[in-house]
C-alpha positions as CSV (number, residue, x, y, z in Angstrom):
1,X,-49.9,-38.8,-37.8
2,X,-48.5,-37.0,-34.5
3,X,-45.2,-35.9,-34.1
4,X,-43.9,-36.8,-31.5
5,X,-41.6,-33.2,-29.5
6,X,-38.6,-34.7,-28.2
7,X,-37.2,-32.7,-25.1
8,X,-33.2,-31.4,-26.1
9,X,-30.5,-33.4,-25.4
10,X,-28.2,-31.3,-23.3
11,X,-24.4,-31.8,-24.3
12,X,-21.7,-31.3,-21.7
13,X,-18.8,-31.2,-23.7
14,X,-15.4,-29.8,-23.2
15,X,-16.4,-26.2,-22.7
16,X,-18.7,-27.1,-20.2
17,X,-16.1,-29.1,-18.6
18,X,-13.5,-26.5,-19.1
19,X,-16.0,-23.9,-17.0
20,X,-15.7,-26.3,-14.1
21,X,-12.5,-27.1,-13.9
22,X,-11.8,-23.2,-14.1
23,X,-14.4,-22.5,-11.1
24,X,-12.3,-25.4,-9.3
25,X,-8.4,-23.8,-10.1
26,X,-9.9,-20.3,-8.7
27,X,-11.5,-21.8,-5.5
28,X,-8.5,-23.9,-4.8
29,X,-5.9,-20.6,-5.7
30,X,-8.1,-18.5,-3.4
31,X,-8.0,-21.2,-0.2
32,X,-4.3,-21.8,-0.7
33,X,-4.0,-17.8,-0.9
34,X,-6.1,-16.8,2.1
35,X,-4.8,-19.7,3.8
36,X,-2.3,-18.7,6.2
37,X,-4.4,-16.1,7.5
38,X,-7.3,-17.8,8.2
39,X,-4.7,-20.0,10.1
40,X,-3.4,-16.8,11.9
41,X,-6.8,-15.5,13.0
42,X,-7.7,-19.2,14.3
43,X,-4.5,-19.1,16.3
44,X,-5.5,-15.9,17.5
45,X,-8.7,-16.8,18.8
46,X,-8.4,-20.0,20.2
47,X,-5.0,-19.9,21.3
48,X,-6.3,-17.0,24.2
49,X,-8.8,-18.9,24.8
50,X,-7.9,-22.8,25.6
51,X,-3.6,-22.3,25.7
52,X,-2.8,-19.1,27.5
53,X,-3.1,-18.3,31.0
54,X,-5.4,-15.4,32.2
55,X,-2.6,-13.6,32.7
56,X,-1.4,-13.6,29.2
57,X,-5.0,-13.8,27.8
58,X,-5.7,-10.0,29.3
59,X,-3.0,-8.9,26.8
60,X,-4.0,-11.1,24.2
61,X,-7.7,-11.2,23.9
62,X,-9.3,-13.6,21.7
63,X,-10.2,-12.3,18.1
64,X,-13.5,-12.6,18.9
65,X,-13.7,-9.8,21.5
66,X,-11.2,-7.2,19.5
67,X,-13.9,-7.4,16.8
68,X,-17.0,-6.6,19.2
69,X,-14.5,-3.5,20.0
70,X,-14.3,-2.8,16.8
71,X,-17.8,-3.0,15.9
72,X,-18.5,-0.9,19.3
73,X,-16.1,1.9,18.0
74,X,-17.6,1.9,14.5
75,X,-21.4,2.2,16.3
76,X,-20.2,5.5,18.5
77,X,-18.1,7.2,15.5
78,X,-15.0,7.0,17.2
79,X,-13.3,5.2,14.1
80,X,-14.7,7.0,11.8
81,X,-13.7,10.3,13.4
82,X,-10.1,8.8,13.9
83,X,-9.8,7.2,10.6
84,X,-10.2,10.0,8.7
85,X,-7.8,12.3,10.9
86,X,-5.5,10.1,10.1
87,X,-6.3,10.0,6.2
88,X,-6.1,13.7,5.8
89,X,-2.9,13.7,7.3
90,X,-1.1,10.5,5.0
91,X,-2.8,12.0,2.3
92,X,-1.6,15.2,2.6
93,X,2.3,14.1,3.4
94,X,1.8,11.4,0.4
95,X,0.3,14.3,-2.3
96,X,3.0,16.3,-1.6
97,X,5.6,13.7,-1.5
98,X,4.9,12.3,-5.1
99,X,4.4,16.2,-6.5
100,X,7.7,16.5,-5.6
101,X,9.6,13.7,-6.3
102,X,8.6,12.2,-9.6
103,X,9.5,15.4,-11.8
104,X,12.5,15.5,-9.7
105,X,13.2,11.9,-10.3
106,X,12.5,12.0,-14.1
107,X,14.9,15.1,-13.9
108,X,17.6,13.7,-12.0
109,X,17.9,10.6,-14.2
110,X,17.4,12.8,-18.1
111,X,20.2,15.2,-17.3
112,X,23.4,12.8,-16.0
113,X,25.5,15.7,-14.6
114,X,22.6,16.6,-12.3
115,X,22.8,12.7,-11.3
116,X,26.5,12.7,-10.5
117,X,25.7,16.5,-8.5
118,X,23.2,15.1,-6.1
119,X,24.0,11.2,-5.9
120,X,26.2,11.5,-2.6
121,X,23.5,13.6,-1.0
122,X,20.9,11.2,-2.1
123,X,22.7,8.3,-0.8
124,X,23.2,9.9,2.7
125,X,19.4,11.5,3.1
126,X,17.8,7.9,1.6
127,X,19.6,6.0,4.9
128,X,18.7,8.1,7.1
129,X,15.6,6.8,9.1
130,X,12.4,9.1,8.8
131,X,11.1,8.1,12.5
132,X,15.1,9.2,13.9
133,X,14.5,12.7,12.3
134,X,10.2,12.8,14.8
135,X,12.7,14.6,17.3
136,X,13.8,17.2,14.9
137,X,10.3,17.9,12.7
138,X,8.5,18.0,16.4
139,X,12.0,20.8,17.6
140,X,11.1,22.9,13.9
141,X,7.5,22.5,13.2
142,X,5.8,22.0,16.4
143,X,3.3,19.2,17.7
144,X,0.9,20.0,15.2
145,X,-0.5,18.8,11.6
146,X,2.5,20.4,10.1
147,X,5.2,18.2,11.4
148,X,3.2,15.2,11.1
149,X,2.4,15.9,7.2
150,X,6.2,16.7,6.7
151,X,7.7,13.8,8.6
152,X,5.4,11.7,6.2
153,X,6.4,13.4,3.1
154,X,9.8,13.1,3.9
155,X,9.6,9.2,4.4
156,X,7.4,9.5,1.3
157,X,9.9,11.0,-0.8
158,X,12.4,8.5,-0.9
159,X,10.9,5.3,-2.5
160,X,8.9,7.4,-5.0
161,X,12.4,9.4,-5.9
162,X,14.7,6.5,-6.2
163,X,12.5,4.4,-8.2
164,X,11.7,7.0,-10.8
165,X,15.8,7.2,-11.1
166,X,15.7,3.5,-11.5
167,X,12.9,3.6,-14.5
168,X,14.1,5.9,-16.3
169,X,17.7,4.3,-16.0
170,X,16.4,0.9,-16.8
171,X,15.0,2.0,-20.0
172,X,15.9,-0.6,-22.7
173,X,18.6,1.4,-24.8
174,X,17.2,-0.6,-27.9
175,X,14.1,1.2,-27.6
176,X,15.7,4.4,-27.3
177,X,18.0,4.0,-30.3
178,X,15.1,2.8,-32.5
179,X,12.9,6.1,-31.1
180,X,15.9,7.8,-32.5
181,X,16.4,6.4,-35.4
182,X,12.8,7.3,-36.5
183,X,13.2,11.2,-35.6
184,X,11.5,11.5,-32.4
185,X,12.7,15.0,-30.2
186,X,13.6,14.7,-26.8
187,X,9.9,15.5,-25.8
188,X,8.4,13.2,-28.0
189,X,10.9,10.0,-27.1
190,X,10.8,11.0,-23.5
191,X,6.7,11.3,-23.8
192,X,6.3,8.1,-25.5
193,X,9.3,5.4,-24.9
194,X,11.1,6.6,-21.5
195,X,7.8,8.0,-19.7
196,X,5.7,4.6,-20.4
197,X,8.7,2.0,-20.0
198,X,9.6,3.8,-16.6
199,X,5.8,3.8,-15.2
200,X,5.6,0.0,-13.4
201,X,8.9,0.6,-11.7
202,X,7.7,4.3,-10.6
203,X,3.8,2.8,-9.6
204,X,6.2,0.1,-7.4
205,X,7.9,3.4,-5.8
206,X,4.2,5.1,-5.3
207,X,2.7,1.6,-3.7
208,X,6.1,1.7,-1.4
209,X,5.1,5.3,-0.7
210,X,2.1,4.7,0.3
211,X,2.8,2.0,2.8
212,X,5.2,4.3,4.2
213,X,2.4,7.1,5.2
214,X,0.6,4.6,6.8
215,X,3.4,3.3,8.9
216,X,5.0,6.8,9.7
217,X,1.6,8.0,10.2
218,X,0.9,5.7,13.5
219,X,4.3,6.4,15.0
220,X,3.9,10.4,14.4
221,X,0.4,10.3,16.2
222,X,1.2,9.1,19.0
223,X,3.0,11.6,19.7
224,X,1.1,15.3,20.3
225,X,-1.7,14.3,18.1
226,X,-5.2,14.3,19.8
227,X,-7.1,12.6,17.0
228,X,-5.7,9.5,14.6
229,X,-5.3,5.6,14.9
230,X,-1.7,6.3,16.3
231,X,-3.8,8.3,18.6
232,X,-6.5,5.8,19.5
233,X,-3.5,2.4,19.7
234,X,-1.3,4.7,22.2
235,X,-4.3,6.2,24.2
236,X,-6.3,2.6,24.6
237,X,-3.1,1.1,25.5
238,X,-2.3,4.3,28.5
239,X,-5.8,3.4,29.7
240,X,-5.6,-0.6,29.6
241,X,-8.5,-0.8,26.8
242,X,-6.6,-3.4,25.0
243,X,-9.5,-4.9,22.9
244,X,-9.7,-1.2,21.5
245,X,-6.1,-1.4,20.9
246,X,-6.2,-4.7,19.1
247,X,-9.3,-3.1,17.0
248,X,-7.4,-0.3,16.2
249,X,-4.7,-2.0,14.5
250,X,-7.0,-4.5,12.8
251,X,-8.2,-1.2,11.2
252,X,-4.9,0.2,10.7
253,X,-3.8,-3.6,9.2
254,X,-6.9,-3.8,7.0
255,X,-6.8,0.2,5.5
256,X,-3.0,-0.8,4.2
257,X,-4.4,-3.8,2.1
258,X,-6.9,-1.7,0.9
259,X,-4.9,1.0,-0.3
260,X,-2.1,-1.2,-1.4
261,X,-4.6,-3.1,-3.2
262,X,-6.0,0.3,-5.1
263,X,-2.6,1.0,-5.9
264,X,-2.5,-2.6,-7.6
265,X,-5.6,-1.9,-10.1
266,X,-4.2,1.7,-10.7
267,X,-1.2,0.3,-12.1
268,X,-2.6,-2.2,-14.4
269,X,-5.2,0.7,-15.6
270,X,-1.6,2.9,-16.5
271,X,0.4,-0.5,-17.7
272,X,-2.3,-2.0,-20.1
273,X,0.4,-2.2,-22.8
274,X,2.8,-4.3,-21.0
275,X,2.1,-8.2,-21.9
276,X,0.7,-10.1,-18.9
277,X,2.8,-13.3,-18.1
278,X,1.5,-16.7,-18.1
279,X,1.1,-18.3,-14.7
């Protein structure tokens, strides 16, 4: 007798079914979230091309040609020399800015008296625009890297500050009073109930922060600075380069979702405790 070898029956069964319709829910959620942009940058390249006049097209280049410009600037090392001015100086500002202000912040909220003390002045400094107060850094500090890291800082300060007040004040007081009740110190309940409760509201502060050095940064550079993306928007726009302009601020546009987006994952590394919510 021969047997007879039978090839395997390959069963596509609810798990295999499950995989697809999984692959289909993320490419649909990624089309519907990268959507309106794609619609944007369609705009923006056809609408120069087959709406506007020339006129308005030599202020408003298609997409098309701000990316050759950016590709041009990348191949000569003028972005790369610009970028990273403008890094070391957001940095820098940004560093110092959340040294400073979320042991100040954690302070400010523990010891209530301190609170009521500074509140007014808090209140007063917080509404007070960072870019209004460019005059005054550039009167004290000069044109140089000095004023522009301290008028970052300052703006940085702010959102970091006020939101490590907010953590530490939106602390569940159930979770306090049962840290309490099972004799923890002040440095043990602060270490392990206030400290870790207070971190998503404080990493929402930092991510604000952050935003904030890139947005102060561009309007400090262009003024005294010889080197910077502030620098290279304000000088291609004195010298009627506009498709360097444009590049520039794709850069500019594009480094924010990057670092907002690193900001993102180092938050979920430092909140892995919290329960993730269903969709």
């Amino acid at each position: 007798m021969t047997a007879t070898l039978e090839a395997p029956t390959v069963h596509t069964g609810p798990k295999a079914a499950g995989q697809r319709r999984k692959k289909t829910n993320w490419l649909s959620k990624g089309f519907r979230g990268s959507a309106a942009i794609l619609l944007f940058l369609a705009v923006w390249e056809f609408a120069p091309r087959f709406v506007l006049d020339e006129g308005t097209k030599t202020f408003l280049p298609p997409l098309s040609e701000d990316l050759v410009a950016l590709w041009e600037l990348i191949l000569n090392g003028q972005l790369a020399d610009h970028l990273l001015a403008s890094l070391g100086r957001s940095a820098a500002g940004f560093v110092i800015a959340v040294a400073v202000s979320v042991p100040l912040g954690l302070l400010i909220a523990w010891y209530r008296p301190l609170a009521e003390f500074l509140n007014p002045l808090l209140e007063l400094a917080r509404n007070t625009a960072a870019l209004a107060l460019l005059p005054v850094f550039t009167l004290l500090l000069g044109i140089g890297e000095v004023s522009k890291i301290a008028l970052i800082g300052y703006a940085c300060v702010w959102p970091v500050l006020l939101n490590t007040i907010a953590g530490v004040n939106t602390v569940d007081p159930l979770l306090v009073k049962a840290a309490r009740s099972l004799g923890l110190s002040n440095p043990s309940l602060f270490r392990k109930v206030i400290l870790p409760s207070a971190v998503p509201t404080i990493f929402t502060g930092i991510r604000m922060a952050a935003a904030y050095s890139i947005l102060i940064l561009i309007a400090a550079e262009m003024v005294g600075a010889k080197a910077g993306l502030g620098y290279l928007i304000n000088n291609s726009q004195v010298n009627f380069q506009i498709q360097q302009m444009y590049a520039a601020i794709i850069t500019v546009s594009v480094l924010g979702l990057a670092i907002n987006a690193g900001f993102v994952a180092l938050e979920r590394r430092f909140s892995t405790w919290r329960v993730k919510e269903k969709a």
